[in-house]
mmCIF file of the N, C-alpha and C atoms, coordinates in Angstrom:
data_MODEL
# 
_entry.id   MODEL 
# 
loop_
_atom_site.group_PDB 
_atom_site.id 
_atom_site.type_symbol 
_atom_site.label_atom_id 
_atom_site.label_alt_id 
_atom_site.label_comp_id 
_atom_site.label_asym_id 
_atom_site.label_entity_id 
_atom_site.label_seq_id 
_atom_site.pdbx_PDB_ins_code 
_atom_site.Cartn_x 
_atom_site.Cartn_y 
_atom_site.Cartn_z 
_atom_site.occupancy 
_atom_site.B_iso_or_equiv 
_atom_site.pdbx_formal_charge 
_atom_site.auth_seq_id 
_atom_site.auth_comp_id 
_atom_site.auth_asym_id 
_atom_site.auth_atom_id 
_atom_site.pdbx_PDB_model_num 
ATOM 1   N N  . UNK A 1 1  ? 0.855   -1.176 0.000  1.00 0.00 ? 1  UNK A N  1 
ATOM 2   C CA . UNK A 1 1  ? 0.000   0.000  0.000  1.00 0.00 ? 1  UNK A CA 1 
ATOM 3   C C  . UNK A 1 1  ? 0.901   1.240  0.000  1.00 0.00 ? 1  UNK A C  1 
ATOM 4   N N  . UNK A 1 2  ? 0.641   2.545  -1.149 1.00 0.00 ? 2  UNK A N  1 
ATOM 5   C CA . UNK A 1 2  ? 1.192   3.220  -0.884 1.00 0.00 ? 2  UNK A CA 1 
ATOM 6   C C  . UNK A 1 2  ? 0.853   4.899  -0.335 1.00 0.00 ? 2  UNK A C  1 
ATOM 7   N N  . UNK A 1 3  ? 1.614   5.804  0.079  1.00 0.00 ? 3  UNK A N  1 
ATOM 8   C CA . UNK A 1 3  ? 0.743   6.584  0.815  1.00 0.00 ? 3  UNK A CA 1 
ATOM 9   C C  . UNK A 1 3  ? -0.385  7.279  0.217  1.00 0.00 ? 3  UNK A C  1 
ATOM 10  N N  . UNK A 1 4  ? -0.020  7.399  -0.996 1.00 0.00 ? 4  UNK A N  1 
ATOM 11  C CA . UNK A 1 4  ? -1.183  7.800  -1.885 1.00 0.00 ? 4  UNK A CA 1 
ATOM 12  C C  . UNK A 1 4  ? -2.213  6.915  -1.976 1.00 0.00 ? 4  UNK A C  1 
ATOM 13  N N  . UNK A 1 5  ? -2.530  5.753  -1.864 1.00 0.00 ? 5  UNK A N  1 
ATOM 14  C CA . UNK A 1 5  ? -3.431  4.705  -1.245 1.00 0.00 ? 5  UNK A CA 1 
ATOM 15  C C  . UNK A 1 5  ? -4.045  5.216  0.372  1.00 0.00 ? 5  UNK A C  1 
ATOM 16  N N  . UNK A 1 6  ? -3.298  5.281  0.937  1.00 0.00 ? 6  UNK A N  1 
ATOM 17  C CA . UNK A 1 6  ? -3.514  5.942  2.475  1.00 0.00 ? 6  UNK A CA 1 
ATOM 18  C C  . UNK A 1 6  ? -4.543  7.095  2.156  1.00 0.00 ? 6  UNK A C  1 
ATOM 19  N N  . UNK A 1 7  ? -3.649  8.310  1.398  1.00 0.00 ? 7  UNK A N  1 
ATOM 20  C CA . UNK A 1 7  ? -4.464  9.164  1.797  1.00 0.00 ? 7  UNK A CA 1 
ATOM 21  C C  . UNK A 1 7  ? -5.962  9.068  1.076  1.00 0.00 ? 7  UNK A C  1 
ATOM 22  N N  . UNK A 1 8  ? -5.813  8.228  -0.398 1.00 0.00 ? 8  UNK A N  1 
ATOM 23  C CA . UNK A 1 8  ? -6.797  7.825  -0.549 1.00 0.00 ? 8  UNK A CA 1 
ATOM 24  C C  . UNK A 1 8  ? -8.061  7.559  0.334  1.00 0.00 ? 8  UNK A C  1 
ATOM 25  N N  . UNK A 1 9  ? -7.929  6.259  0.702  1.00 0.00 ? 9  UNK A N  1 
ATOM 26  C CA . UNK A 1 9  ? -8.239  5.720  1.904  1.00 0.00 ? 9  UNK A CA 1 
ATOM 27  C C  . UNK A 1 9  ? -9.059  6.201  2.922  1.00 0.00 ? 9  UNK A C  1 
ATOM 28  N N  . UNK A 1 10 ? -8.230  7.360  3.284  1.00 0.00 ? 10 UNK A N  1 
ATOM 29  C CA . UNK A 1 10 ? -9.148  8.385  4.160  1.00 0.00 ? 10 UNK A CA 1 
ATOM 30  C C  . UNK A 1 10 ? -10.132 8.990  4.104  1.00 0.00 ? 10 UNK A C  1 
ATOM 31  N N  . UNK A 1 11 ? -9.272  9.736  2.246  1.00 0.00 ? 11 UNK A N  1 
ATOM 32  C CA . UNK A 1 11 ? -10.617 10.631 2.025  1.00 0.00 ? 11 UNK A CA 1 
ATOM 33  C C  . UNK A 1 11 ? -12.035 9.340  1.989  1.00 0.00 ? 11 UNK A C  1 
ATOM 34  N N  . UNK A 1 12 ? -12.025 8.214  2.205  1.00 0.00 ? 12 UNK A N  1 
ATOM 35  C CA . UNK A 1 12 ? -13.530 7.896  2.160  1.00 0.00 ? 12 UNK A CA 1 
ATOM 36  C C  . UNK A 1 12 ? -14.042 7.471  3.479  1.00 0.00 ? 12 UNK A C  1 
ATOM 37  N N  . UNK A 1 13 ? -13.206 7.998  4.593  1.00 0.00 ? 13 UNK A N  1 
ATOM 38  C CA . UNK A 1 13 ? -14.071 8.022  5.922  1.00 0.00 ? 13 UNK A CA 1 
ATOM 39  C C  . UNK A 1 13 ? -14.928 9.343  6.014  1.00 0.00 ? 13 UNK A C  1 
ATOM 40  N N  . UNK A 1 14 ? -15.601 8.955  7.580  1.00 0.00 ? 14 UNK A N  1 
ATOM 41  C CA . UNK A 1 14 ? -16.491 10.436 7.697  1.00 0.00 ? 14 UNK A CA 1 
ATOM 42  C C  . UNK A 1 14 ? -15.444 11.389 7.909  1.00 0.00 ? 14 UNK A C  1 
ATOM 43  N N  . UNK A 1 15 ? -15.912 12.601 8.271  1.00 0.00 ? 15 UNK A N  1 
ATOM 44  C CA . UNK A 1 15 ? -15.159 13.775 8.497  1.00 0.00 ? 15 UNK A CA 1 
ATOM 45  C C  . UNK A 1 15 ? -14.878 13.528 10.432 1.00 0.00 ? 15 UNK A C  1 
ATOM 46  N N  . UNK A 1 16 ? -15.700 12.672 10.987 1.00 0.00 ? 16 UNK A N  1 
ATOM 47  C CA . UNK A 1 16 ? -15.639 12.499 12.395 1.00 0.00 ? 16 UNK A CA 1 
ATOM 48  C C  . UNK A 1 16 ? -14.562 11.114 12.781 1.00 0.00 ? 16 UNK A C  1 
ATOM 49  N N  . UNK A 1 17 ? -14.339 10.457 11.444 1.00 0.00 ? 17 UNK A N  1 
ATOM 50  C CA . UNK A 1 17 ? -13.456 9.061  11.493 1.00 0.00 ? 17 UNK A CA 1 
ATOM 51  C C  . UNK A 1 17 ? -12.061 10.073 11.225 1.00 0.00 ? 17 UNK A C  1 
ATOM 52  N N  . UNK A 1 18 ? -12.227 10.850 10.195 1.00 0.00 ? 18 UNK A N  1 
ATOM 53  C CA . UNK A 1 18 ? -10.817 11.678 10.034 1.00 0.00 ? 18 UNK A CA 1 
ATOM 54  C C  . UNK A 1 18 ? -10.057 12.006 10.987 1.00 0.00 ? 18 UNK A C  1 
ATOM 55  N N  . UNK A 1 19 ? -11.191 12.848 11.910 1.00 0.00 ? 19 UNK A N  1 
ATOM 56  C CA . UNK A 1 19 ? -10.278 13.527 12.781 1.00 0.00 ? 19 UNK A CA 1 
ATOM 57  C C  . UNK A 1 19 ? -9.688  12.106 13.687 1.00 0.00 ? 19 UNK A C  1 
ATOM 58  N N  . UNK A 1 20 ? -10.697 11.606 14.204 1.00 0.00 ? 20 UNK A N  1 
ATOM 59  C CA . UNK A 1 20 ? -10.261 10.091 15.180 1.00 0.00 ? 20 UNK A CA 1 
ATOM 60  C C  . UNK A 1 20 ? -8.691  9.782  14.541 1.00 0.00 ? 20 UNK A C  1 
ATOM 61  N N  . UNK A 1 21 ? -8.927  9.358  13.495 1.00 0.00 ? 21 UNK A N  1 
ATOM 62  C CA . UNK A 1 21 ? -7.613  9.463  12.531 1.00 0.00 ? 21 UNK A CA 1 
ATOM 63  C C  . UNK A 1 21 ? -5.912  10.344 13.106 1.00 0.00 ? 21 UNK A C  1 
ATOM 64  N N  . UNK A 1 22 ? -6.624  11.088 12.749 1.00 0.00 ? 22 UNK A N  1 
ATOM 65  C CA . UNK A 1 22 ? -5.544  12.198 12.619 1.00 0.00 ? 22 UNK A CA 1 
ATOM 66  C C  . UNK A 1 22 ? -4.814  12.412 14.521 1.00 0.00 ? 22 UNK A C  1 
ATOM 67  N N  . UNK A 1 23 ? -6.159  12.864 15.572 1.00 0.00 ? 23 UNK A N  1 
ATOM 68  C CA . UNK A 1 23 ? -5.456  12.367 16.846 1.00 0.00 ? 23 UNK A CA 1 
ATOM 69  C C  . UNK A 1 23 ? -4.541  11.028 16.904 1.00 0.00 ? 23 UNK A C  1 
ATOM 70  N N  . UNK A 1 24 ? -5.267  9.790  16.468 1.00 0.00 ? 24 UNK A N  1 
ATOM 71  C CA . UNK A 1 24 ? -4.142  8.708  16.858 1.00 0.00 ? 24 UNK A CA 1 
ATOM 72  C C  . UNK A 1 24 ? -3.023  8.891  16.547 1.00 0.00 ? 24 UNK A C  1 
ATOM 73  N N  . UNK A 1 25 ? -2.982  9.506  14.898 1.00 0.00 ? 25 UNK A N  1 
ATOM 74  C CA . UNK A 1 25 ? -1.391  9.523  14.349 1.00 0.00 ? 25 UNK A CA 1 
ATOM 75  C C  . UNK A 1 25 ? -0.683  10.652 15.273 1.00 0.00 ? 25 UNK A C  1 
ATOM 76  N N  . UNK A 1 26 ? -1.323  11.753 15.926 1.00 0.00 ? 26 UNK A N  1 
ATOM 77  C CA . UNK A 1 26 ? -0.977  12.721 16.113 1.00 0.00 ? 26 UNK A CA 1 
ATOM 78  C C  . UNK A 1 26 ? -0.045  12.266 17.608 1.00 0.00 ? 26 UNK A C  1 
ATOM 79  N N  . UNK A 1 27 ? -1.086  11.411 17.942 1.00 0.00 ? 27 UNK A N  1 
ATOM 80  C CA . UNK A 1 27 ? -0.624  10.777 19.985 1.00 0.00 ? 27 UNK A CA 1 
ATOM 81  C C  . UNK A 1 27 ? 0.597   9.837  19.299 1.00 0.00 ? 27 UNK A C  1 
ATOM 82  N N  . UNK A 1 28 ? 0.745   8.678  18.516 1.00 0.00 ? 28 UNK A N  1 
ATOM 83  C CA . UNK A 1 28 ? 1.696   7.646  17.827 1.00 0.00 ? 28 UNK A CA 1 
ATOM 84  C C  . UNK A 1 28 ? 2.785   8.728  17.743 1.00 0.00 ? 28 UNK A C  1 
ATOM 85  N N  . UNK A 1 29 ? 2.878   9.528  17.006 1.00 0.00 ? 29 UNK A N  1 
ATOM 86  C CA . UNK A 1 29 ? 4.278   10.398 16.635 1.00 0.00 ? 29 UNK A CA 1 
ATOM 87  C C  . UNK A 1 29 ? 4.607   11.718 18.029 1.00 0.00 ? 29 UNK A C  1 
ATOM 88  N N  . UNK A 1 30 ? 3.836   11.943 18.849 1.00 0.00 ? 30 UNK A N  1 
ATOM 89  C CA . UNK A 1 30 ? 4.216   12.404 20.237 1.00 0.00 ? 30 UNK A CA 1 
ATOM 90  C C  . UNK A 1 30 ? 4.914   11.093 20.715 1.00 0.00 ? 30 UNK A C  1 
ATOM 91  N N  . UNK A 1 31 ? 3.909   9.364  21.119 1.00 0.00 ? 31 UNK A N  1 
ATOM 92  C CA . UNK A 1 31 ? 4.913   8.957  21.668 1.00 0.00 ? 31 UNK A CA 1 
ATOM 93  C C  . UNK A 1 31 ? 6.397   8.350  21.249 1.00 0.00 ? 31 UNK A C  1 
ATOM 94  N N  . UNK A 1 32 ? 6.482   8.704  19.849 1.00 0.00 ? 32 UNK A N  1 
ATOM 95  C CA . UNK A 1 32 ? 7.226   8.180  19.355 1.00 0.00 ? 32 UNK A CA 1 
ATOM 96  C C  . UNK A 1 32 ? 8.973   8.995  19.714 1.00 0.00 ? 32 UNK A C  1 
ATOM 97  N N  . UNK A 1 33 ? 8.579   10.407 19.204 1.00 0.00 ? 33 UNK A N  1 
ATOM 98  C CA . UNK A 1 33 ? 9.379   11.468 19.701 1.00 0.00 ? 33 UNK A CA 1 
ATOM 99  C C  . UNK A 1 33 ? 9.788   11.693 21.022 1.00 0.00 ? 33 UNK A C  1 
ATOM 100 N N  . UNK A 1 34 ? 8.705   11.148 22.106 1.00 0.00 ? 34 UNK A N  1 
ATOM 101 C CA . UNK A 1 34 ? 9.261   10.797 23.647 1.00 0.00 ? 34 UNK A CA 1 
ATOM 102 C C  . UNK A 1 34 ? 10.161  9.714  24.115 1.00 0.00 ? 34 UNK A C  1 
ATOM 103 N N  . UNK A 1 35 ? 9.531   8.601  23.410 1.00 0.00 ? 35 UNK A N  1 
ATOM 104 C CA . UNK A 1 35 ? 10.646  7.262  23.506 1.00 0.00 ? 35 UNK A CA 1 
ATOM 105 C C  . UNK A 1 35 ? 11.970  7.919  22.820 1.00 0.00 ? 35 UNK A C  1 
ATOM 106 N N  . UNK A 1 36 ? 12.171  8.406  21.396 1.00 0.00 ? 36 UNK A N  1 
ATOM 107 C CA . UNK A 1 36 ? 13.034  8.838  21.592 1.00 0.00 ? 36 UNK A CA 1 
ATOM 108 C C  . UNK A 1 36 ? 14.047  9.759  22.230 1.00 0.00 ? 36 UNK A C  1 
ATOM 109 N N  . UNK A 1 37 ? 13.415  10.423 22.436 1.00 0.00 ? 37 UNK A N  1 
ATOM 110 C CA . UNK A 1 37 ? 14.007  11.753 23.891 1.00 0.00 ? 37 UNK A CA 1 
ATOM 111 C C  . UNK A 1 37 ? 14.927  10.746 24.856 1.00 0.00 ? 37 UNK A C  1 
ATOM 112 N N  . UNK A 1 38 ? 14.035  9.974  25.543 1.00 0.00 ? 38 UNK A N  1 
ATOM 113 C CA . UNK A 1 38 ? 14.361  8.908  26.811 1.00 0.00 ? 38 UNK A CA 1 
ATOM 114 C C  . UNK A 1 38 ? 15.638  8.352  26.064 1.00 0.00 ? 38 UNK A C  1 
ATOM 115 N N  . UNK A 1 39 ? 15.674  8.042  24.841 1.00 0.00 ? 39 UNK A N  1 
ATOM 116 C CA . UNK A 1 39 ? 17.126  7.238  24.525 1.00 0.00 ? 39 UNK A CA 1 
ATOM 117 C C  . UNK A 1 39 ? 18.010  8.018  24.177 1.00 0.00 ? 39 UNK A C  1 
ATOM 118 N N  . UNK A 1 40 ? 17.687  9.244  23.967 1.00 0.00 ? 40 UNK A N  1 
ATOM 119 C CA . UNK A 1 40 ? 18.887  10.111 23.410 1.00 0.00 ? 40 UNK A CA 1 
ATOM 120 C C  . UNK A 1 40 ? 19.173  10.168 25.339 1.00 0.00 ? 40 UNK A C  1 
ATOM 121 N N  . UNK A 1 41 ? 18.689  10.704 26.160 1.00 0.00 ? 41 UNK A N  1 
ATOM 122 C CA . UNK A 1 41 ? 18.785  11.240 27.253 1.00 0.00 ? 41 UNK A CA 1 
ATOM 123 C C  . UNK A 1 41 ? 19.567  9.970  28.177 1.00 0.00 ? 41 UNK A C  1 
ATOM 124 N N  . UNK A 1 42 ? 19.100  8.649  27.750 1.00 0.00 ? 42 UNK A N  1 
ATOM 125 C CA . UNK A 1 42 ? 19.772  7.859  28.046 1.00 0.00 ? 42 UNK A CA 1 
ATOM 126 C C  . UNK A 1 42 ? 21.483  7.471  28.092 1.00 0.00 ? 42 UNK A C  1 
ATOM 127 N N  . UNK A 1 43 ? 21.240  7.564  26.620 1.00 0.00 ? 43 UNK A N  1 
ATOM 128 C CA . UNK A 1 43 ? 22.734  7.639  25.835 1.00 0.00 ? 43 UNK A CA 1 
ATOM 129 C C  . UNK A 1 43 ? 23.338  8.538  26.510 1.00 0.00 ? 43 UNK A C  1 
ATOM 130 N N  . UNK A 1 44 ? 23.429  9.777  26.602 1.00 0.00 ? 44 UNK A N  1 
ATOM 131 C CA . UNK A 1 44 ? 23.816  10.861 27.200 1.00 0.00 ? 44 UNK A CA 1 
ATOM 132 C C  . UNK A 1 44 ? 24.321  10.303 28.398 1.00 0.00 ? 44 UNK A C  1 
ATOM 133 N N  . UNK A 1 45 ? 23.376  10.365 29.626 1.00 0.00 ? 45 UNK A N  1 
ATOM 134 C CA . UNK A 1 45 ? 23.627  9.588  30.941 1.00 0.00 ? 45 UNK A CA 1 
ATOM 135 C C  . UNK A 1 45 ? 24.667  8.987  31.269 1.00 0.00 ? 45 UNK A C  1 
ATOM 136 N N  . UNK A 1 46 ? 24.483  7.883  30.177 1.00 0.00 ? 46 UNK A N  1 
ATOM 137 C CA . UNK A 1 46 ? 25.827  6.839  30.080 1.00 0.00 ? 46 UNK A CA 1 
ATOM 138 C C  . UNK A 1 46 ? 27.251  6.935  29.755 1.00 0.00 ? 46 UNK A C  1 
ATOM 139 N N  . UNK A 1 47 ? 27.044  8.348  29.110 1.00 0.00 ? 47 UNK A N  1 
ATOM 140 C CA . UNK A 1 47 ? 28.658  8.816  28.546 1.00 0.00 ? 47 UNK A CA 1 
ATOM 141 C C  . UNK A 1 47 ? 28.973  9.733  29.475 1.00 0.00 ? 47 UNK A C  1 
ATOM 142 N N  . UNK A 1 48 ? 28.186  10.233 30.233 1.00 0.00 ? 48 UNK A N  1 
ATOM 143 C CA . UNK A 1 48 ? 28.798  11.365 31.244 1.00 0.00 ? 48 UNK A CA 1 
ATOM 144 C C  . UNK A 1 48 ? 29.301  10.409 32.148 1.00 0.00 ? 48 UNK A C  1 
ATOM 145 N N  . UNK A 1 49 ? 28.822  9.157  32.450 1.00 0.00 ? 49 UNK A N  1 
ATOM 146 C CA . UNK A 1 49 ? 28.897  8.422  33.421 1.00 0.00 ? 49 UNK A CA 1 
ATOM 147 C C  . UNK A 1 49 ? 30.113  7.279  33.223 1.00 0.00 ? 49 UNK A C  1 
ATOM 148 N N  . UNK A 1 50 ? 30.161  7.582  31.871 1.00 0.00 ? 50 UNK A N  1 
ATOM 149 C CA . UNK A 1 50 ? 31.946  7.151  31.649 1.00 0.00 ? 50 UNK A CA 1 
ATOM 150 C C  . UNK A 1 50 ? 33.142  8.010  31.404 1.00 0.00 ? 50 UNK A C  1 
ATOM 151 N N  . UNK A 1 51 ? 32.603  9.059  31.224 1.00 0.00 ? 51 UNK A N  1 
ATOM 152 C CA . UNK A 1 51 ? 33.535  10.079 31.134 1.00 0.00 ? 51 UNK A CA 1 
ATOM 153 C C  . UNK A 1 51 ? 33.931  9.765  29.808 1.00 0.00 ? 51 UNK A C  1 
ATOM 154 N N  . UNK A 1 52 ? 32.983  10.227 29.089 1.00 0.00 ? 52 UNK A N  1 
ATOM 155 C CA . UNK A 1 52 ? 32.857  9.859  27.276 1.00 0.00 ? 52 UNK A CA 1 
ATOM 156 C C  . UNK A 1 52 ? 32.215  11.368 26.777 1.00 0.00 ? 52 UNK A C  1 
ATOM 157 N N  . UNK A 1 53 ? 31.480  12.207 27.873 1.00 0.00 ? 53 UNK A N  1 
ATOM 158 C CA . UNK A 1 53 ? 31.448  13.369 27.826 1.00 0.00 ? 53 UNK A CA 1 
ATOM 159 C C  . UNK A 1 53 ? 31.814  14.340 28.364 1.00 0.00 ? 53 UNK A C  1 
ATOM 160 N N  . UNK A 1 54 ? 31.966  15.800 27.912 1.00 0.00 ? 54 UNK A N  1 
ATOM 161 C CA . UNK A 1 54 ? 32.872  16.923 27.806 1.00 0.00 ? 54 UNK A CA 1 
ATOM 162 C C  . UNK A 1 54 ? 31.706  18.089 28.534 1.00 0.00 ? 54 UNK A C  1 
ATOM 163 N N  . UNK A 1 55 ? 32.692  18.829 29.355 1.00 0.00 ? 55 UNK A N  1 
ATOM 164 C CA . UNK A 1 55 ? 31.579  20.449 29.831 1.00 0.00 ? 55 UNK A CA 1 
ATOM 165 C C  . UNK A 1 55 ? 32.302  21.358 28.985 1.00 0.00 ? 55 UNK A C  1 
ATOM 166 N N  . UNK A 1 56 ? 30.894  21.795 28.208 1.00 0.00 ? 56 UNK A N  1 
ATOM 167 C CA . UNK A 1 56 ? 31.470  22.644 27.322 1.00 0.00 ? 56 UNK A CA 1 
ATOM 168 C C  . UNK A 1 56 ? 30.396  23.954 27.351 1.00 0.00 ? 56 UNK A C  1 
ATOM 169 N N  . UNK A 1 57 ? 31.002  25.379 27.212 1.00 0.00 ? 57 UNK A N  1 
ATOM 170 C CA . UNK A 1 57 ? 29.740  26.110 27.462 1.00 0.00 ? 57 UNK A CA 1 
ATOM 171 C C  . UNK A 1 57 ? 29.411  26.421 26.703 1.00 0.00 ? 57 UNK A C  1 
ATOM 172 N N  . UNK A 1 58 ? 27.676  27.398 26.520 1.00 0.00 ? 58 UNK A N  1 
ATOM 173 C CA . UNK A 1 58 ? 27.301  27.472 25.448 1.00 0.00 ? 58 UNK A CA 1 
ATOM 174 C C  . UNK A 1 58 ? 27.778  28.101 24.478 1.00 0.00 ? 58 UNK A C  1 
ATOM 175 N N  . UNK A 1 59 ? 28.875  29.036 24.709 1.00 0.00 ? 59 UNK A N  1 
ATOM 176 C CA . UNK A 1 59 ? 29.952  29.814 23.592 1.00 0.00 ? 59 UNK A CA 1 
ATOM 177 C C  . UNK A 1 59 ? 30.513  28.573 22.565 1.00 0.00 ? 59 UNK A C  1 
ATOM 178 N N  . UNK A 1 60 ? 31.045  27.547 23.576 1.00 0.00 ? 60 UNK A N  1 
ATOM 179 C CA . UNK A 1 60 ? 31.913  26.819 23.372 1.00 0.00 ? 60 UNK A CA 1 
ATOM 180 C C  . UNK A 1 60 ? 31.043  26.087 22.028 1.00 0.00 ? 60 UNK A C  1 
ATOM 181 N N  . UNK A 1 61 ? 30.159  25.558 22.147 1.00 0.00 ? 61 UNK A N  1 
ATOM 182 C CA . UNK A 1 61 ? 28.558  24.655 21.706 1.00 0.00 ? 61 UNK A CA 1 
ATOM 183 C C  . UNK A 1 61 ? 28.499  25.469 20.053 1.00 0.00 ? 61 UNK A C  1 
ATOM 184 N N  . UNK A 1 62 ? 28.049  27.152 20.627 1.00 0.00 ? 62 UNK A N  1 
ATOM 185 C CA . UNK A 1 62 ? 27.967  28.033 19.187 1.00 0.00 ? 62 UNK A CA 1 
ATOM 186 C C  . UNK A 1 62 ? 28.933  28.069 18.561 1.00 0.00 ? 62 UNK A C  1 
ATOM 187 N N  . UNK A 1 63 ? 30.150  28.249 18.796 1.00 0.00 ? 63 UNK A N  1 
ATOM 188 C CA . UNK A 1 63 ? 31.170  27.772 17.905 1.00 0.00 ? 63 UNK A CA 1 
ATOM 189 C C  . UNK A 1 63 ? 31.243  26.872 16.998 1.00 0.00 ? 63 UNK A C  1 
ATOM 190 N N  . UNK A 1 64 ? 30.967  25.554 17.773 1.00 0.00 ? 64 UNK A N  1 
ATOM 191 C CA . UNK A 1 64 ? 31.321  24.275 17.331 1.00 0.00 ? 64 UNK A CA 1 
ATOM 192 C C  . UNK A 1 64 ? 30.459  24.611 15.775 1.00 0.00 ? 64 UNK A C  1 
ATOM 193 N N  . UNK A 1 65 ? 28.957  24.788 16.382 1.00 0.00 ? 65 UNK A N  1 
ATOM 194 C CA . UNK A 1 65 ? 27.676  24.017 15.529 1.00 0.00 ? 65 UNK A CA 1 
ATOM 195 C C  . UNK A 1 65 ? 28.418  25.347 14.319 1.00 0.00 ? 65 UNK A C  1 
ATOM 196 N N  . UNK A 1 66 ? 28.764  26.616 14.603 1.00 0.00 ? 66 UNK A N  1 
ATOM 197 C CA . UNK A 1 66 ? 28.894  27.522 13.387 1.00 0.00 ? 66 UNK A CA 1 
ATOM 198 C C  . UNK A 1 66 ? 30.422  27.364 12.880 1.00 0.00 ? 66 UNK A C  1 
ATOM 199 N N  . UNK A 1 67 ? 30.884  26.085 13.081 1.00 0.00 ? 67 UNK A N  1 
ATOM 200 C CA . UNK A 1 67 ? 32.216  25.445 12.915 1.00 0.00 ? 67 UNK A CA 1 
ATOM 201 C C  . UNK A 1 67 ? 33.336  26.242 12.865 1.00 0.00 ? 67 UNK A C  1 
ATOM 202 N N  . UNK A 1 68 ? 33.770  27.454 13.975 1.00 0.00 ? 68 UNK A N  1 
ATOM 203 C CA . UNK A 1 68 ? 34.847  28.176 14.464 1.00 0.00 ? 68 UNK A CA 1 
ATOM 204 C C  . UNK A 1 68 ? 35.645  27.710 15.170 1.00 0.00 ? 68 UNK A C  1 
ATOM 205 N N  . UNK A 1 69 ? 34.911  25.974 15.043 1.00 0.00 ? 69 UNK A N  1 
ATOM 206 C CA . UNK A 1 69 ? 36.187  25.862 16.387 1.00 0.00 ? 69 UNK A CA 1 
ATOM 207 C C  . UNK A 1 69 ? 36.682  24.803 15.908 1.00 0.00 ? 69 UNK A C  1 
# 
């Protein structure tokens, strides 16, 4: 099935199945973006906790990302 099938698809629910629709996907990709949070935040955890990470301040950070450093 492809998404153009999907959106197909939709358009032949009610306008009250849509929205039902659209919350689930909407709650699915919140929790999806939270589980990930928890593993990035995880990961993190674990490298400070090996000393795999660095204190760096936020000067230090803007540099990097605008590659001055």
């Amino acid at each position: 099935m492809t998404f153009s099938d999907i959106v197909d698809a939709a358009d032949d629910l009610s306008v009250d199945e849509q929205e039902t629709l659209v919350g689930i996907l909407q709650r699915r990709i919140a929790k999806r973006n939270r589980d990930a949070l928890v593993r990035d935040v995880a990961e993190a955890r674990g490298e400070f906790q090996t000393g795999q990470a660095r204190v760096s301040s936020v000067g230090d950070i803007m540099d990097e990302v605008r590659g001055e450093s």
